[in-house]
One Martini backbone bead per residue (centre of mass of N, CA, C, O) as a GRO file, in nm:
protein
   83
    1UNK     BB    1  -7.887 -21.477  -6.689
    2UNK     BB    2  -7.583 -21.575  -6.636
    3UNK     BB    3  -7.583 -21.649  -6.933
    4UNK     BB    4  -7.564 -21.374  -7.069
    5UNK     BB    5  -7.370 -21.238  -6.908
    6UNK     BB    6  -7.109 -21.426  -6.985
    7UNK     BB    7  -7.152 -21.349  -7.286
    8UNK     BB    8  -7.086 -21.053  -7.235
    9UNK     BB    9  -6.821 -21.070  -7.112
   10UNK     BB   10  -6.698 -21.217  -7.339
   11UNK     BB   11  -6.724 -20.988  -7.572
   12UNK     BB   12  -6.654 -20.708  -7.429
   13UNK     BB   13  -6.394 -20.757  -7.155
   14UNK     BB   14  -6.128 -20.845  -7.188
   15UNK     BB   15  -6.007 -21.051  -7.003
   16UNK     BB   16  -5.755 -21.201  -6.885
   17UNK     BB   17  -5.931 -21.435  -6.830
   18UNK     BB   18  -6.101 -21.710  -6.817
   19UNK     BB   19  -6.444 -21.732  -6.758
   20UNK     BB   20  -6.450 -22.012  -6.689
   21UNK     BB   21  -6.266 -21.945  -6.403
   22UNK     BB   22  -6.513 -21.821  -6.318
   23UNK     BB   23  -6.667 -21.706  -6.059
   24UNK     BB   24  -6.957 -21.519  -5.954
   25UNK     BB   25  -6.799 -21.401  -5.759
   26UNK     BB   26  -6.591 -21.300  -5.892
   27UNK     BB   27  -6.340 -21.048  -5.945
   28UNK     BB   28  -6.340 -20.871  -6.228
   29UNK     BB   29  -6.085 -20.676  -6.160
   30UNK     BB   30  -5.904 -20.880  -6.142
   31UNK     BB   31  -5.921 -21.004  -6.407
   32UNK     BB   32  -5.958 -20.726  -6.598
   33UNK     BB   33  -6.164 -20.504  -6.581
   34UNK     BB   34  -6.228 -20.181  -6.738
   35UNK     BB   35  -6.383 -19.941  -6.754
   36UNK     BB   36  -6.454 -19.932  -7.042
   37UNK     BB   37  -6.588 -20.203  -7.026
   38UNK     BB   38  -6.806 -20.132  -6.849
   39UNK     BB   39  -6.947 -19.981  -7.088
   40UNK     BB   40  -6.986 -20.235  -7.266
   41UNK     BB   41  -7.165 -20.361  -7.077
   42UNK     BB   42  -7.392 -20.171  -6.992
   43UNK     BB   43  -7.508 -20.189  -7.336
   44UNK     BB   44  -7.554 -20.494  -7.330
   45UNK     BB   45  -7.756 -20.509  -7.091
   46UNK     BB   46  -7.958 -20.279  -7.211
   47UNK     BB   47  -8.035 -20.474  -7.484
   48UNK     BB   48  -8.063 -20.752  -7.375
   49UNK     BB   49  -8.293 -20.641  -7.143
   50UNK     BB   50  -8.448 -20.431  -7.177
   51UNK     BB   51  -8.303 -20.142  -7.010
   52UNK     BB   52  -8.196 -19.911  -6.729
   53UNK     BB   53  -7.942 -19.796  -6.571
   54UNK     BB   54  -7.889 -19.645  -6.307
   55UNK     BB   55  -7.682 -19.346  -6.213
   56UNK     BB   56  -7.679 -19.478  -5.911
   57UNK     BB   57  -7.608 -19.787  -6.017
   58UNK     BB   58  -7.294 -19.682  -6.105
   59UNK     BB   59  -7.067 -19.888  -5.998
   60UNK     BB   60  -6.776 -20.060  -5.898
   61UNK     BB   61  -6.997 -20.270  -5.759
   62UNK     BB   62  -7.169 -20.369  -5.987
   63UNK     BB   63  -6.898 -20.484  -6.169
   64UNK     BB   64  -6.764 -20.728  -5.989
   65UNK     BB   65  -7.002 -20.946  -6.069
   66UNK     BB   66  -7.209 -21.157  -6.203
   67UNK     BB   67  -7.389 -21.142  -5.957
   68UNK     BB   68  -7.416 -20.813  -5.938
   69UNK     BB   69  -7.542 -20.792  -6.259
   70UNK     BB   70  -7.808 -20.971  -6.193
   71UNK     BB   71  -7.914 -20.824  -5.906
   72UNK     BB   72  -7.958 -20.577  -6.086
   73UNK     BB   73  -8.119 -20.657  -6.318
   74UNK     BB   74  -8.349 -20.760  -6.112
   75UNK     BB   75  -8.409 -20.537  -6.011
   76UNK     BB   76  -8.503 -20.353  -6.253
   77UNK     BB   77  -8.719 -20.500  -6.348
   78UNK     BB   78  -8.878 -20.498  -6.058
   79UNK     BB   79  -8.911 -20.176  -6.131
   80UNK     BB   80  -9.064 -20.185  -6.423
   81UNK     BB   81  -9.313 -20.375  -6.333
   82UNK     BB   82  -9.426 -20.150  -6.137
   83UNK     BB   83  -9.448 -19.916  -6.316
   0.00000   0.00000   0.00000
């Protein structure tokens, strides 16, 4: 999953810095990650995945990390496999 997500923000993330030097844990926005580009991670990520991150859990904290977008994913998935 971690590296579809880091292939997502390859993509789409436009980072100051190369991807290849962030660890799972590095702050996004230190890299450079701007507000828009979290809408396109967004949508890369429910697509990728097919979800639908709910708006309650879009926060400035979600997009933080490849870890905080890791346990988002999988927090959605396995709340989609209950309902």
């Amino acid at each position: 999953m971690k590296t579809t997500i880091r292939n997502i923000l390859g993509e789409v993330a436009r980072l100051d810095v190369p991807l290849a030097t962030l660890a799972d844990n590095d702050d996004l926005y230190a890299a450079g990650l701007s507000s828009l580009a979290t809408v396109h991670v967004m949508l890369a990520l429910e697509n990728a995945f097919d979800i639908e991150i709910p708006d309650q859990m879009l926060t400035r904290q979600l997009f933080r990390s490849v870890d905080s977008l890791a346990a988002a994913v999988e927090t959605i998935r396995r709340q989609q496999e209950a309902a």
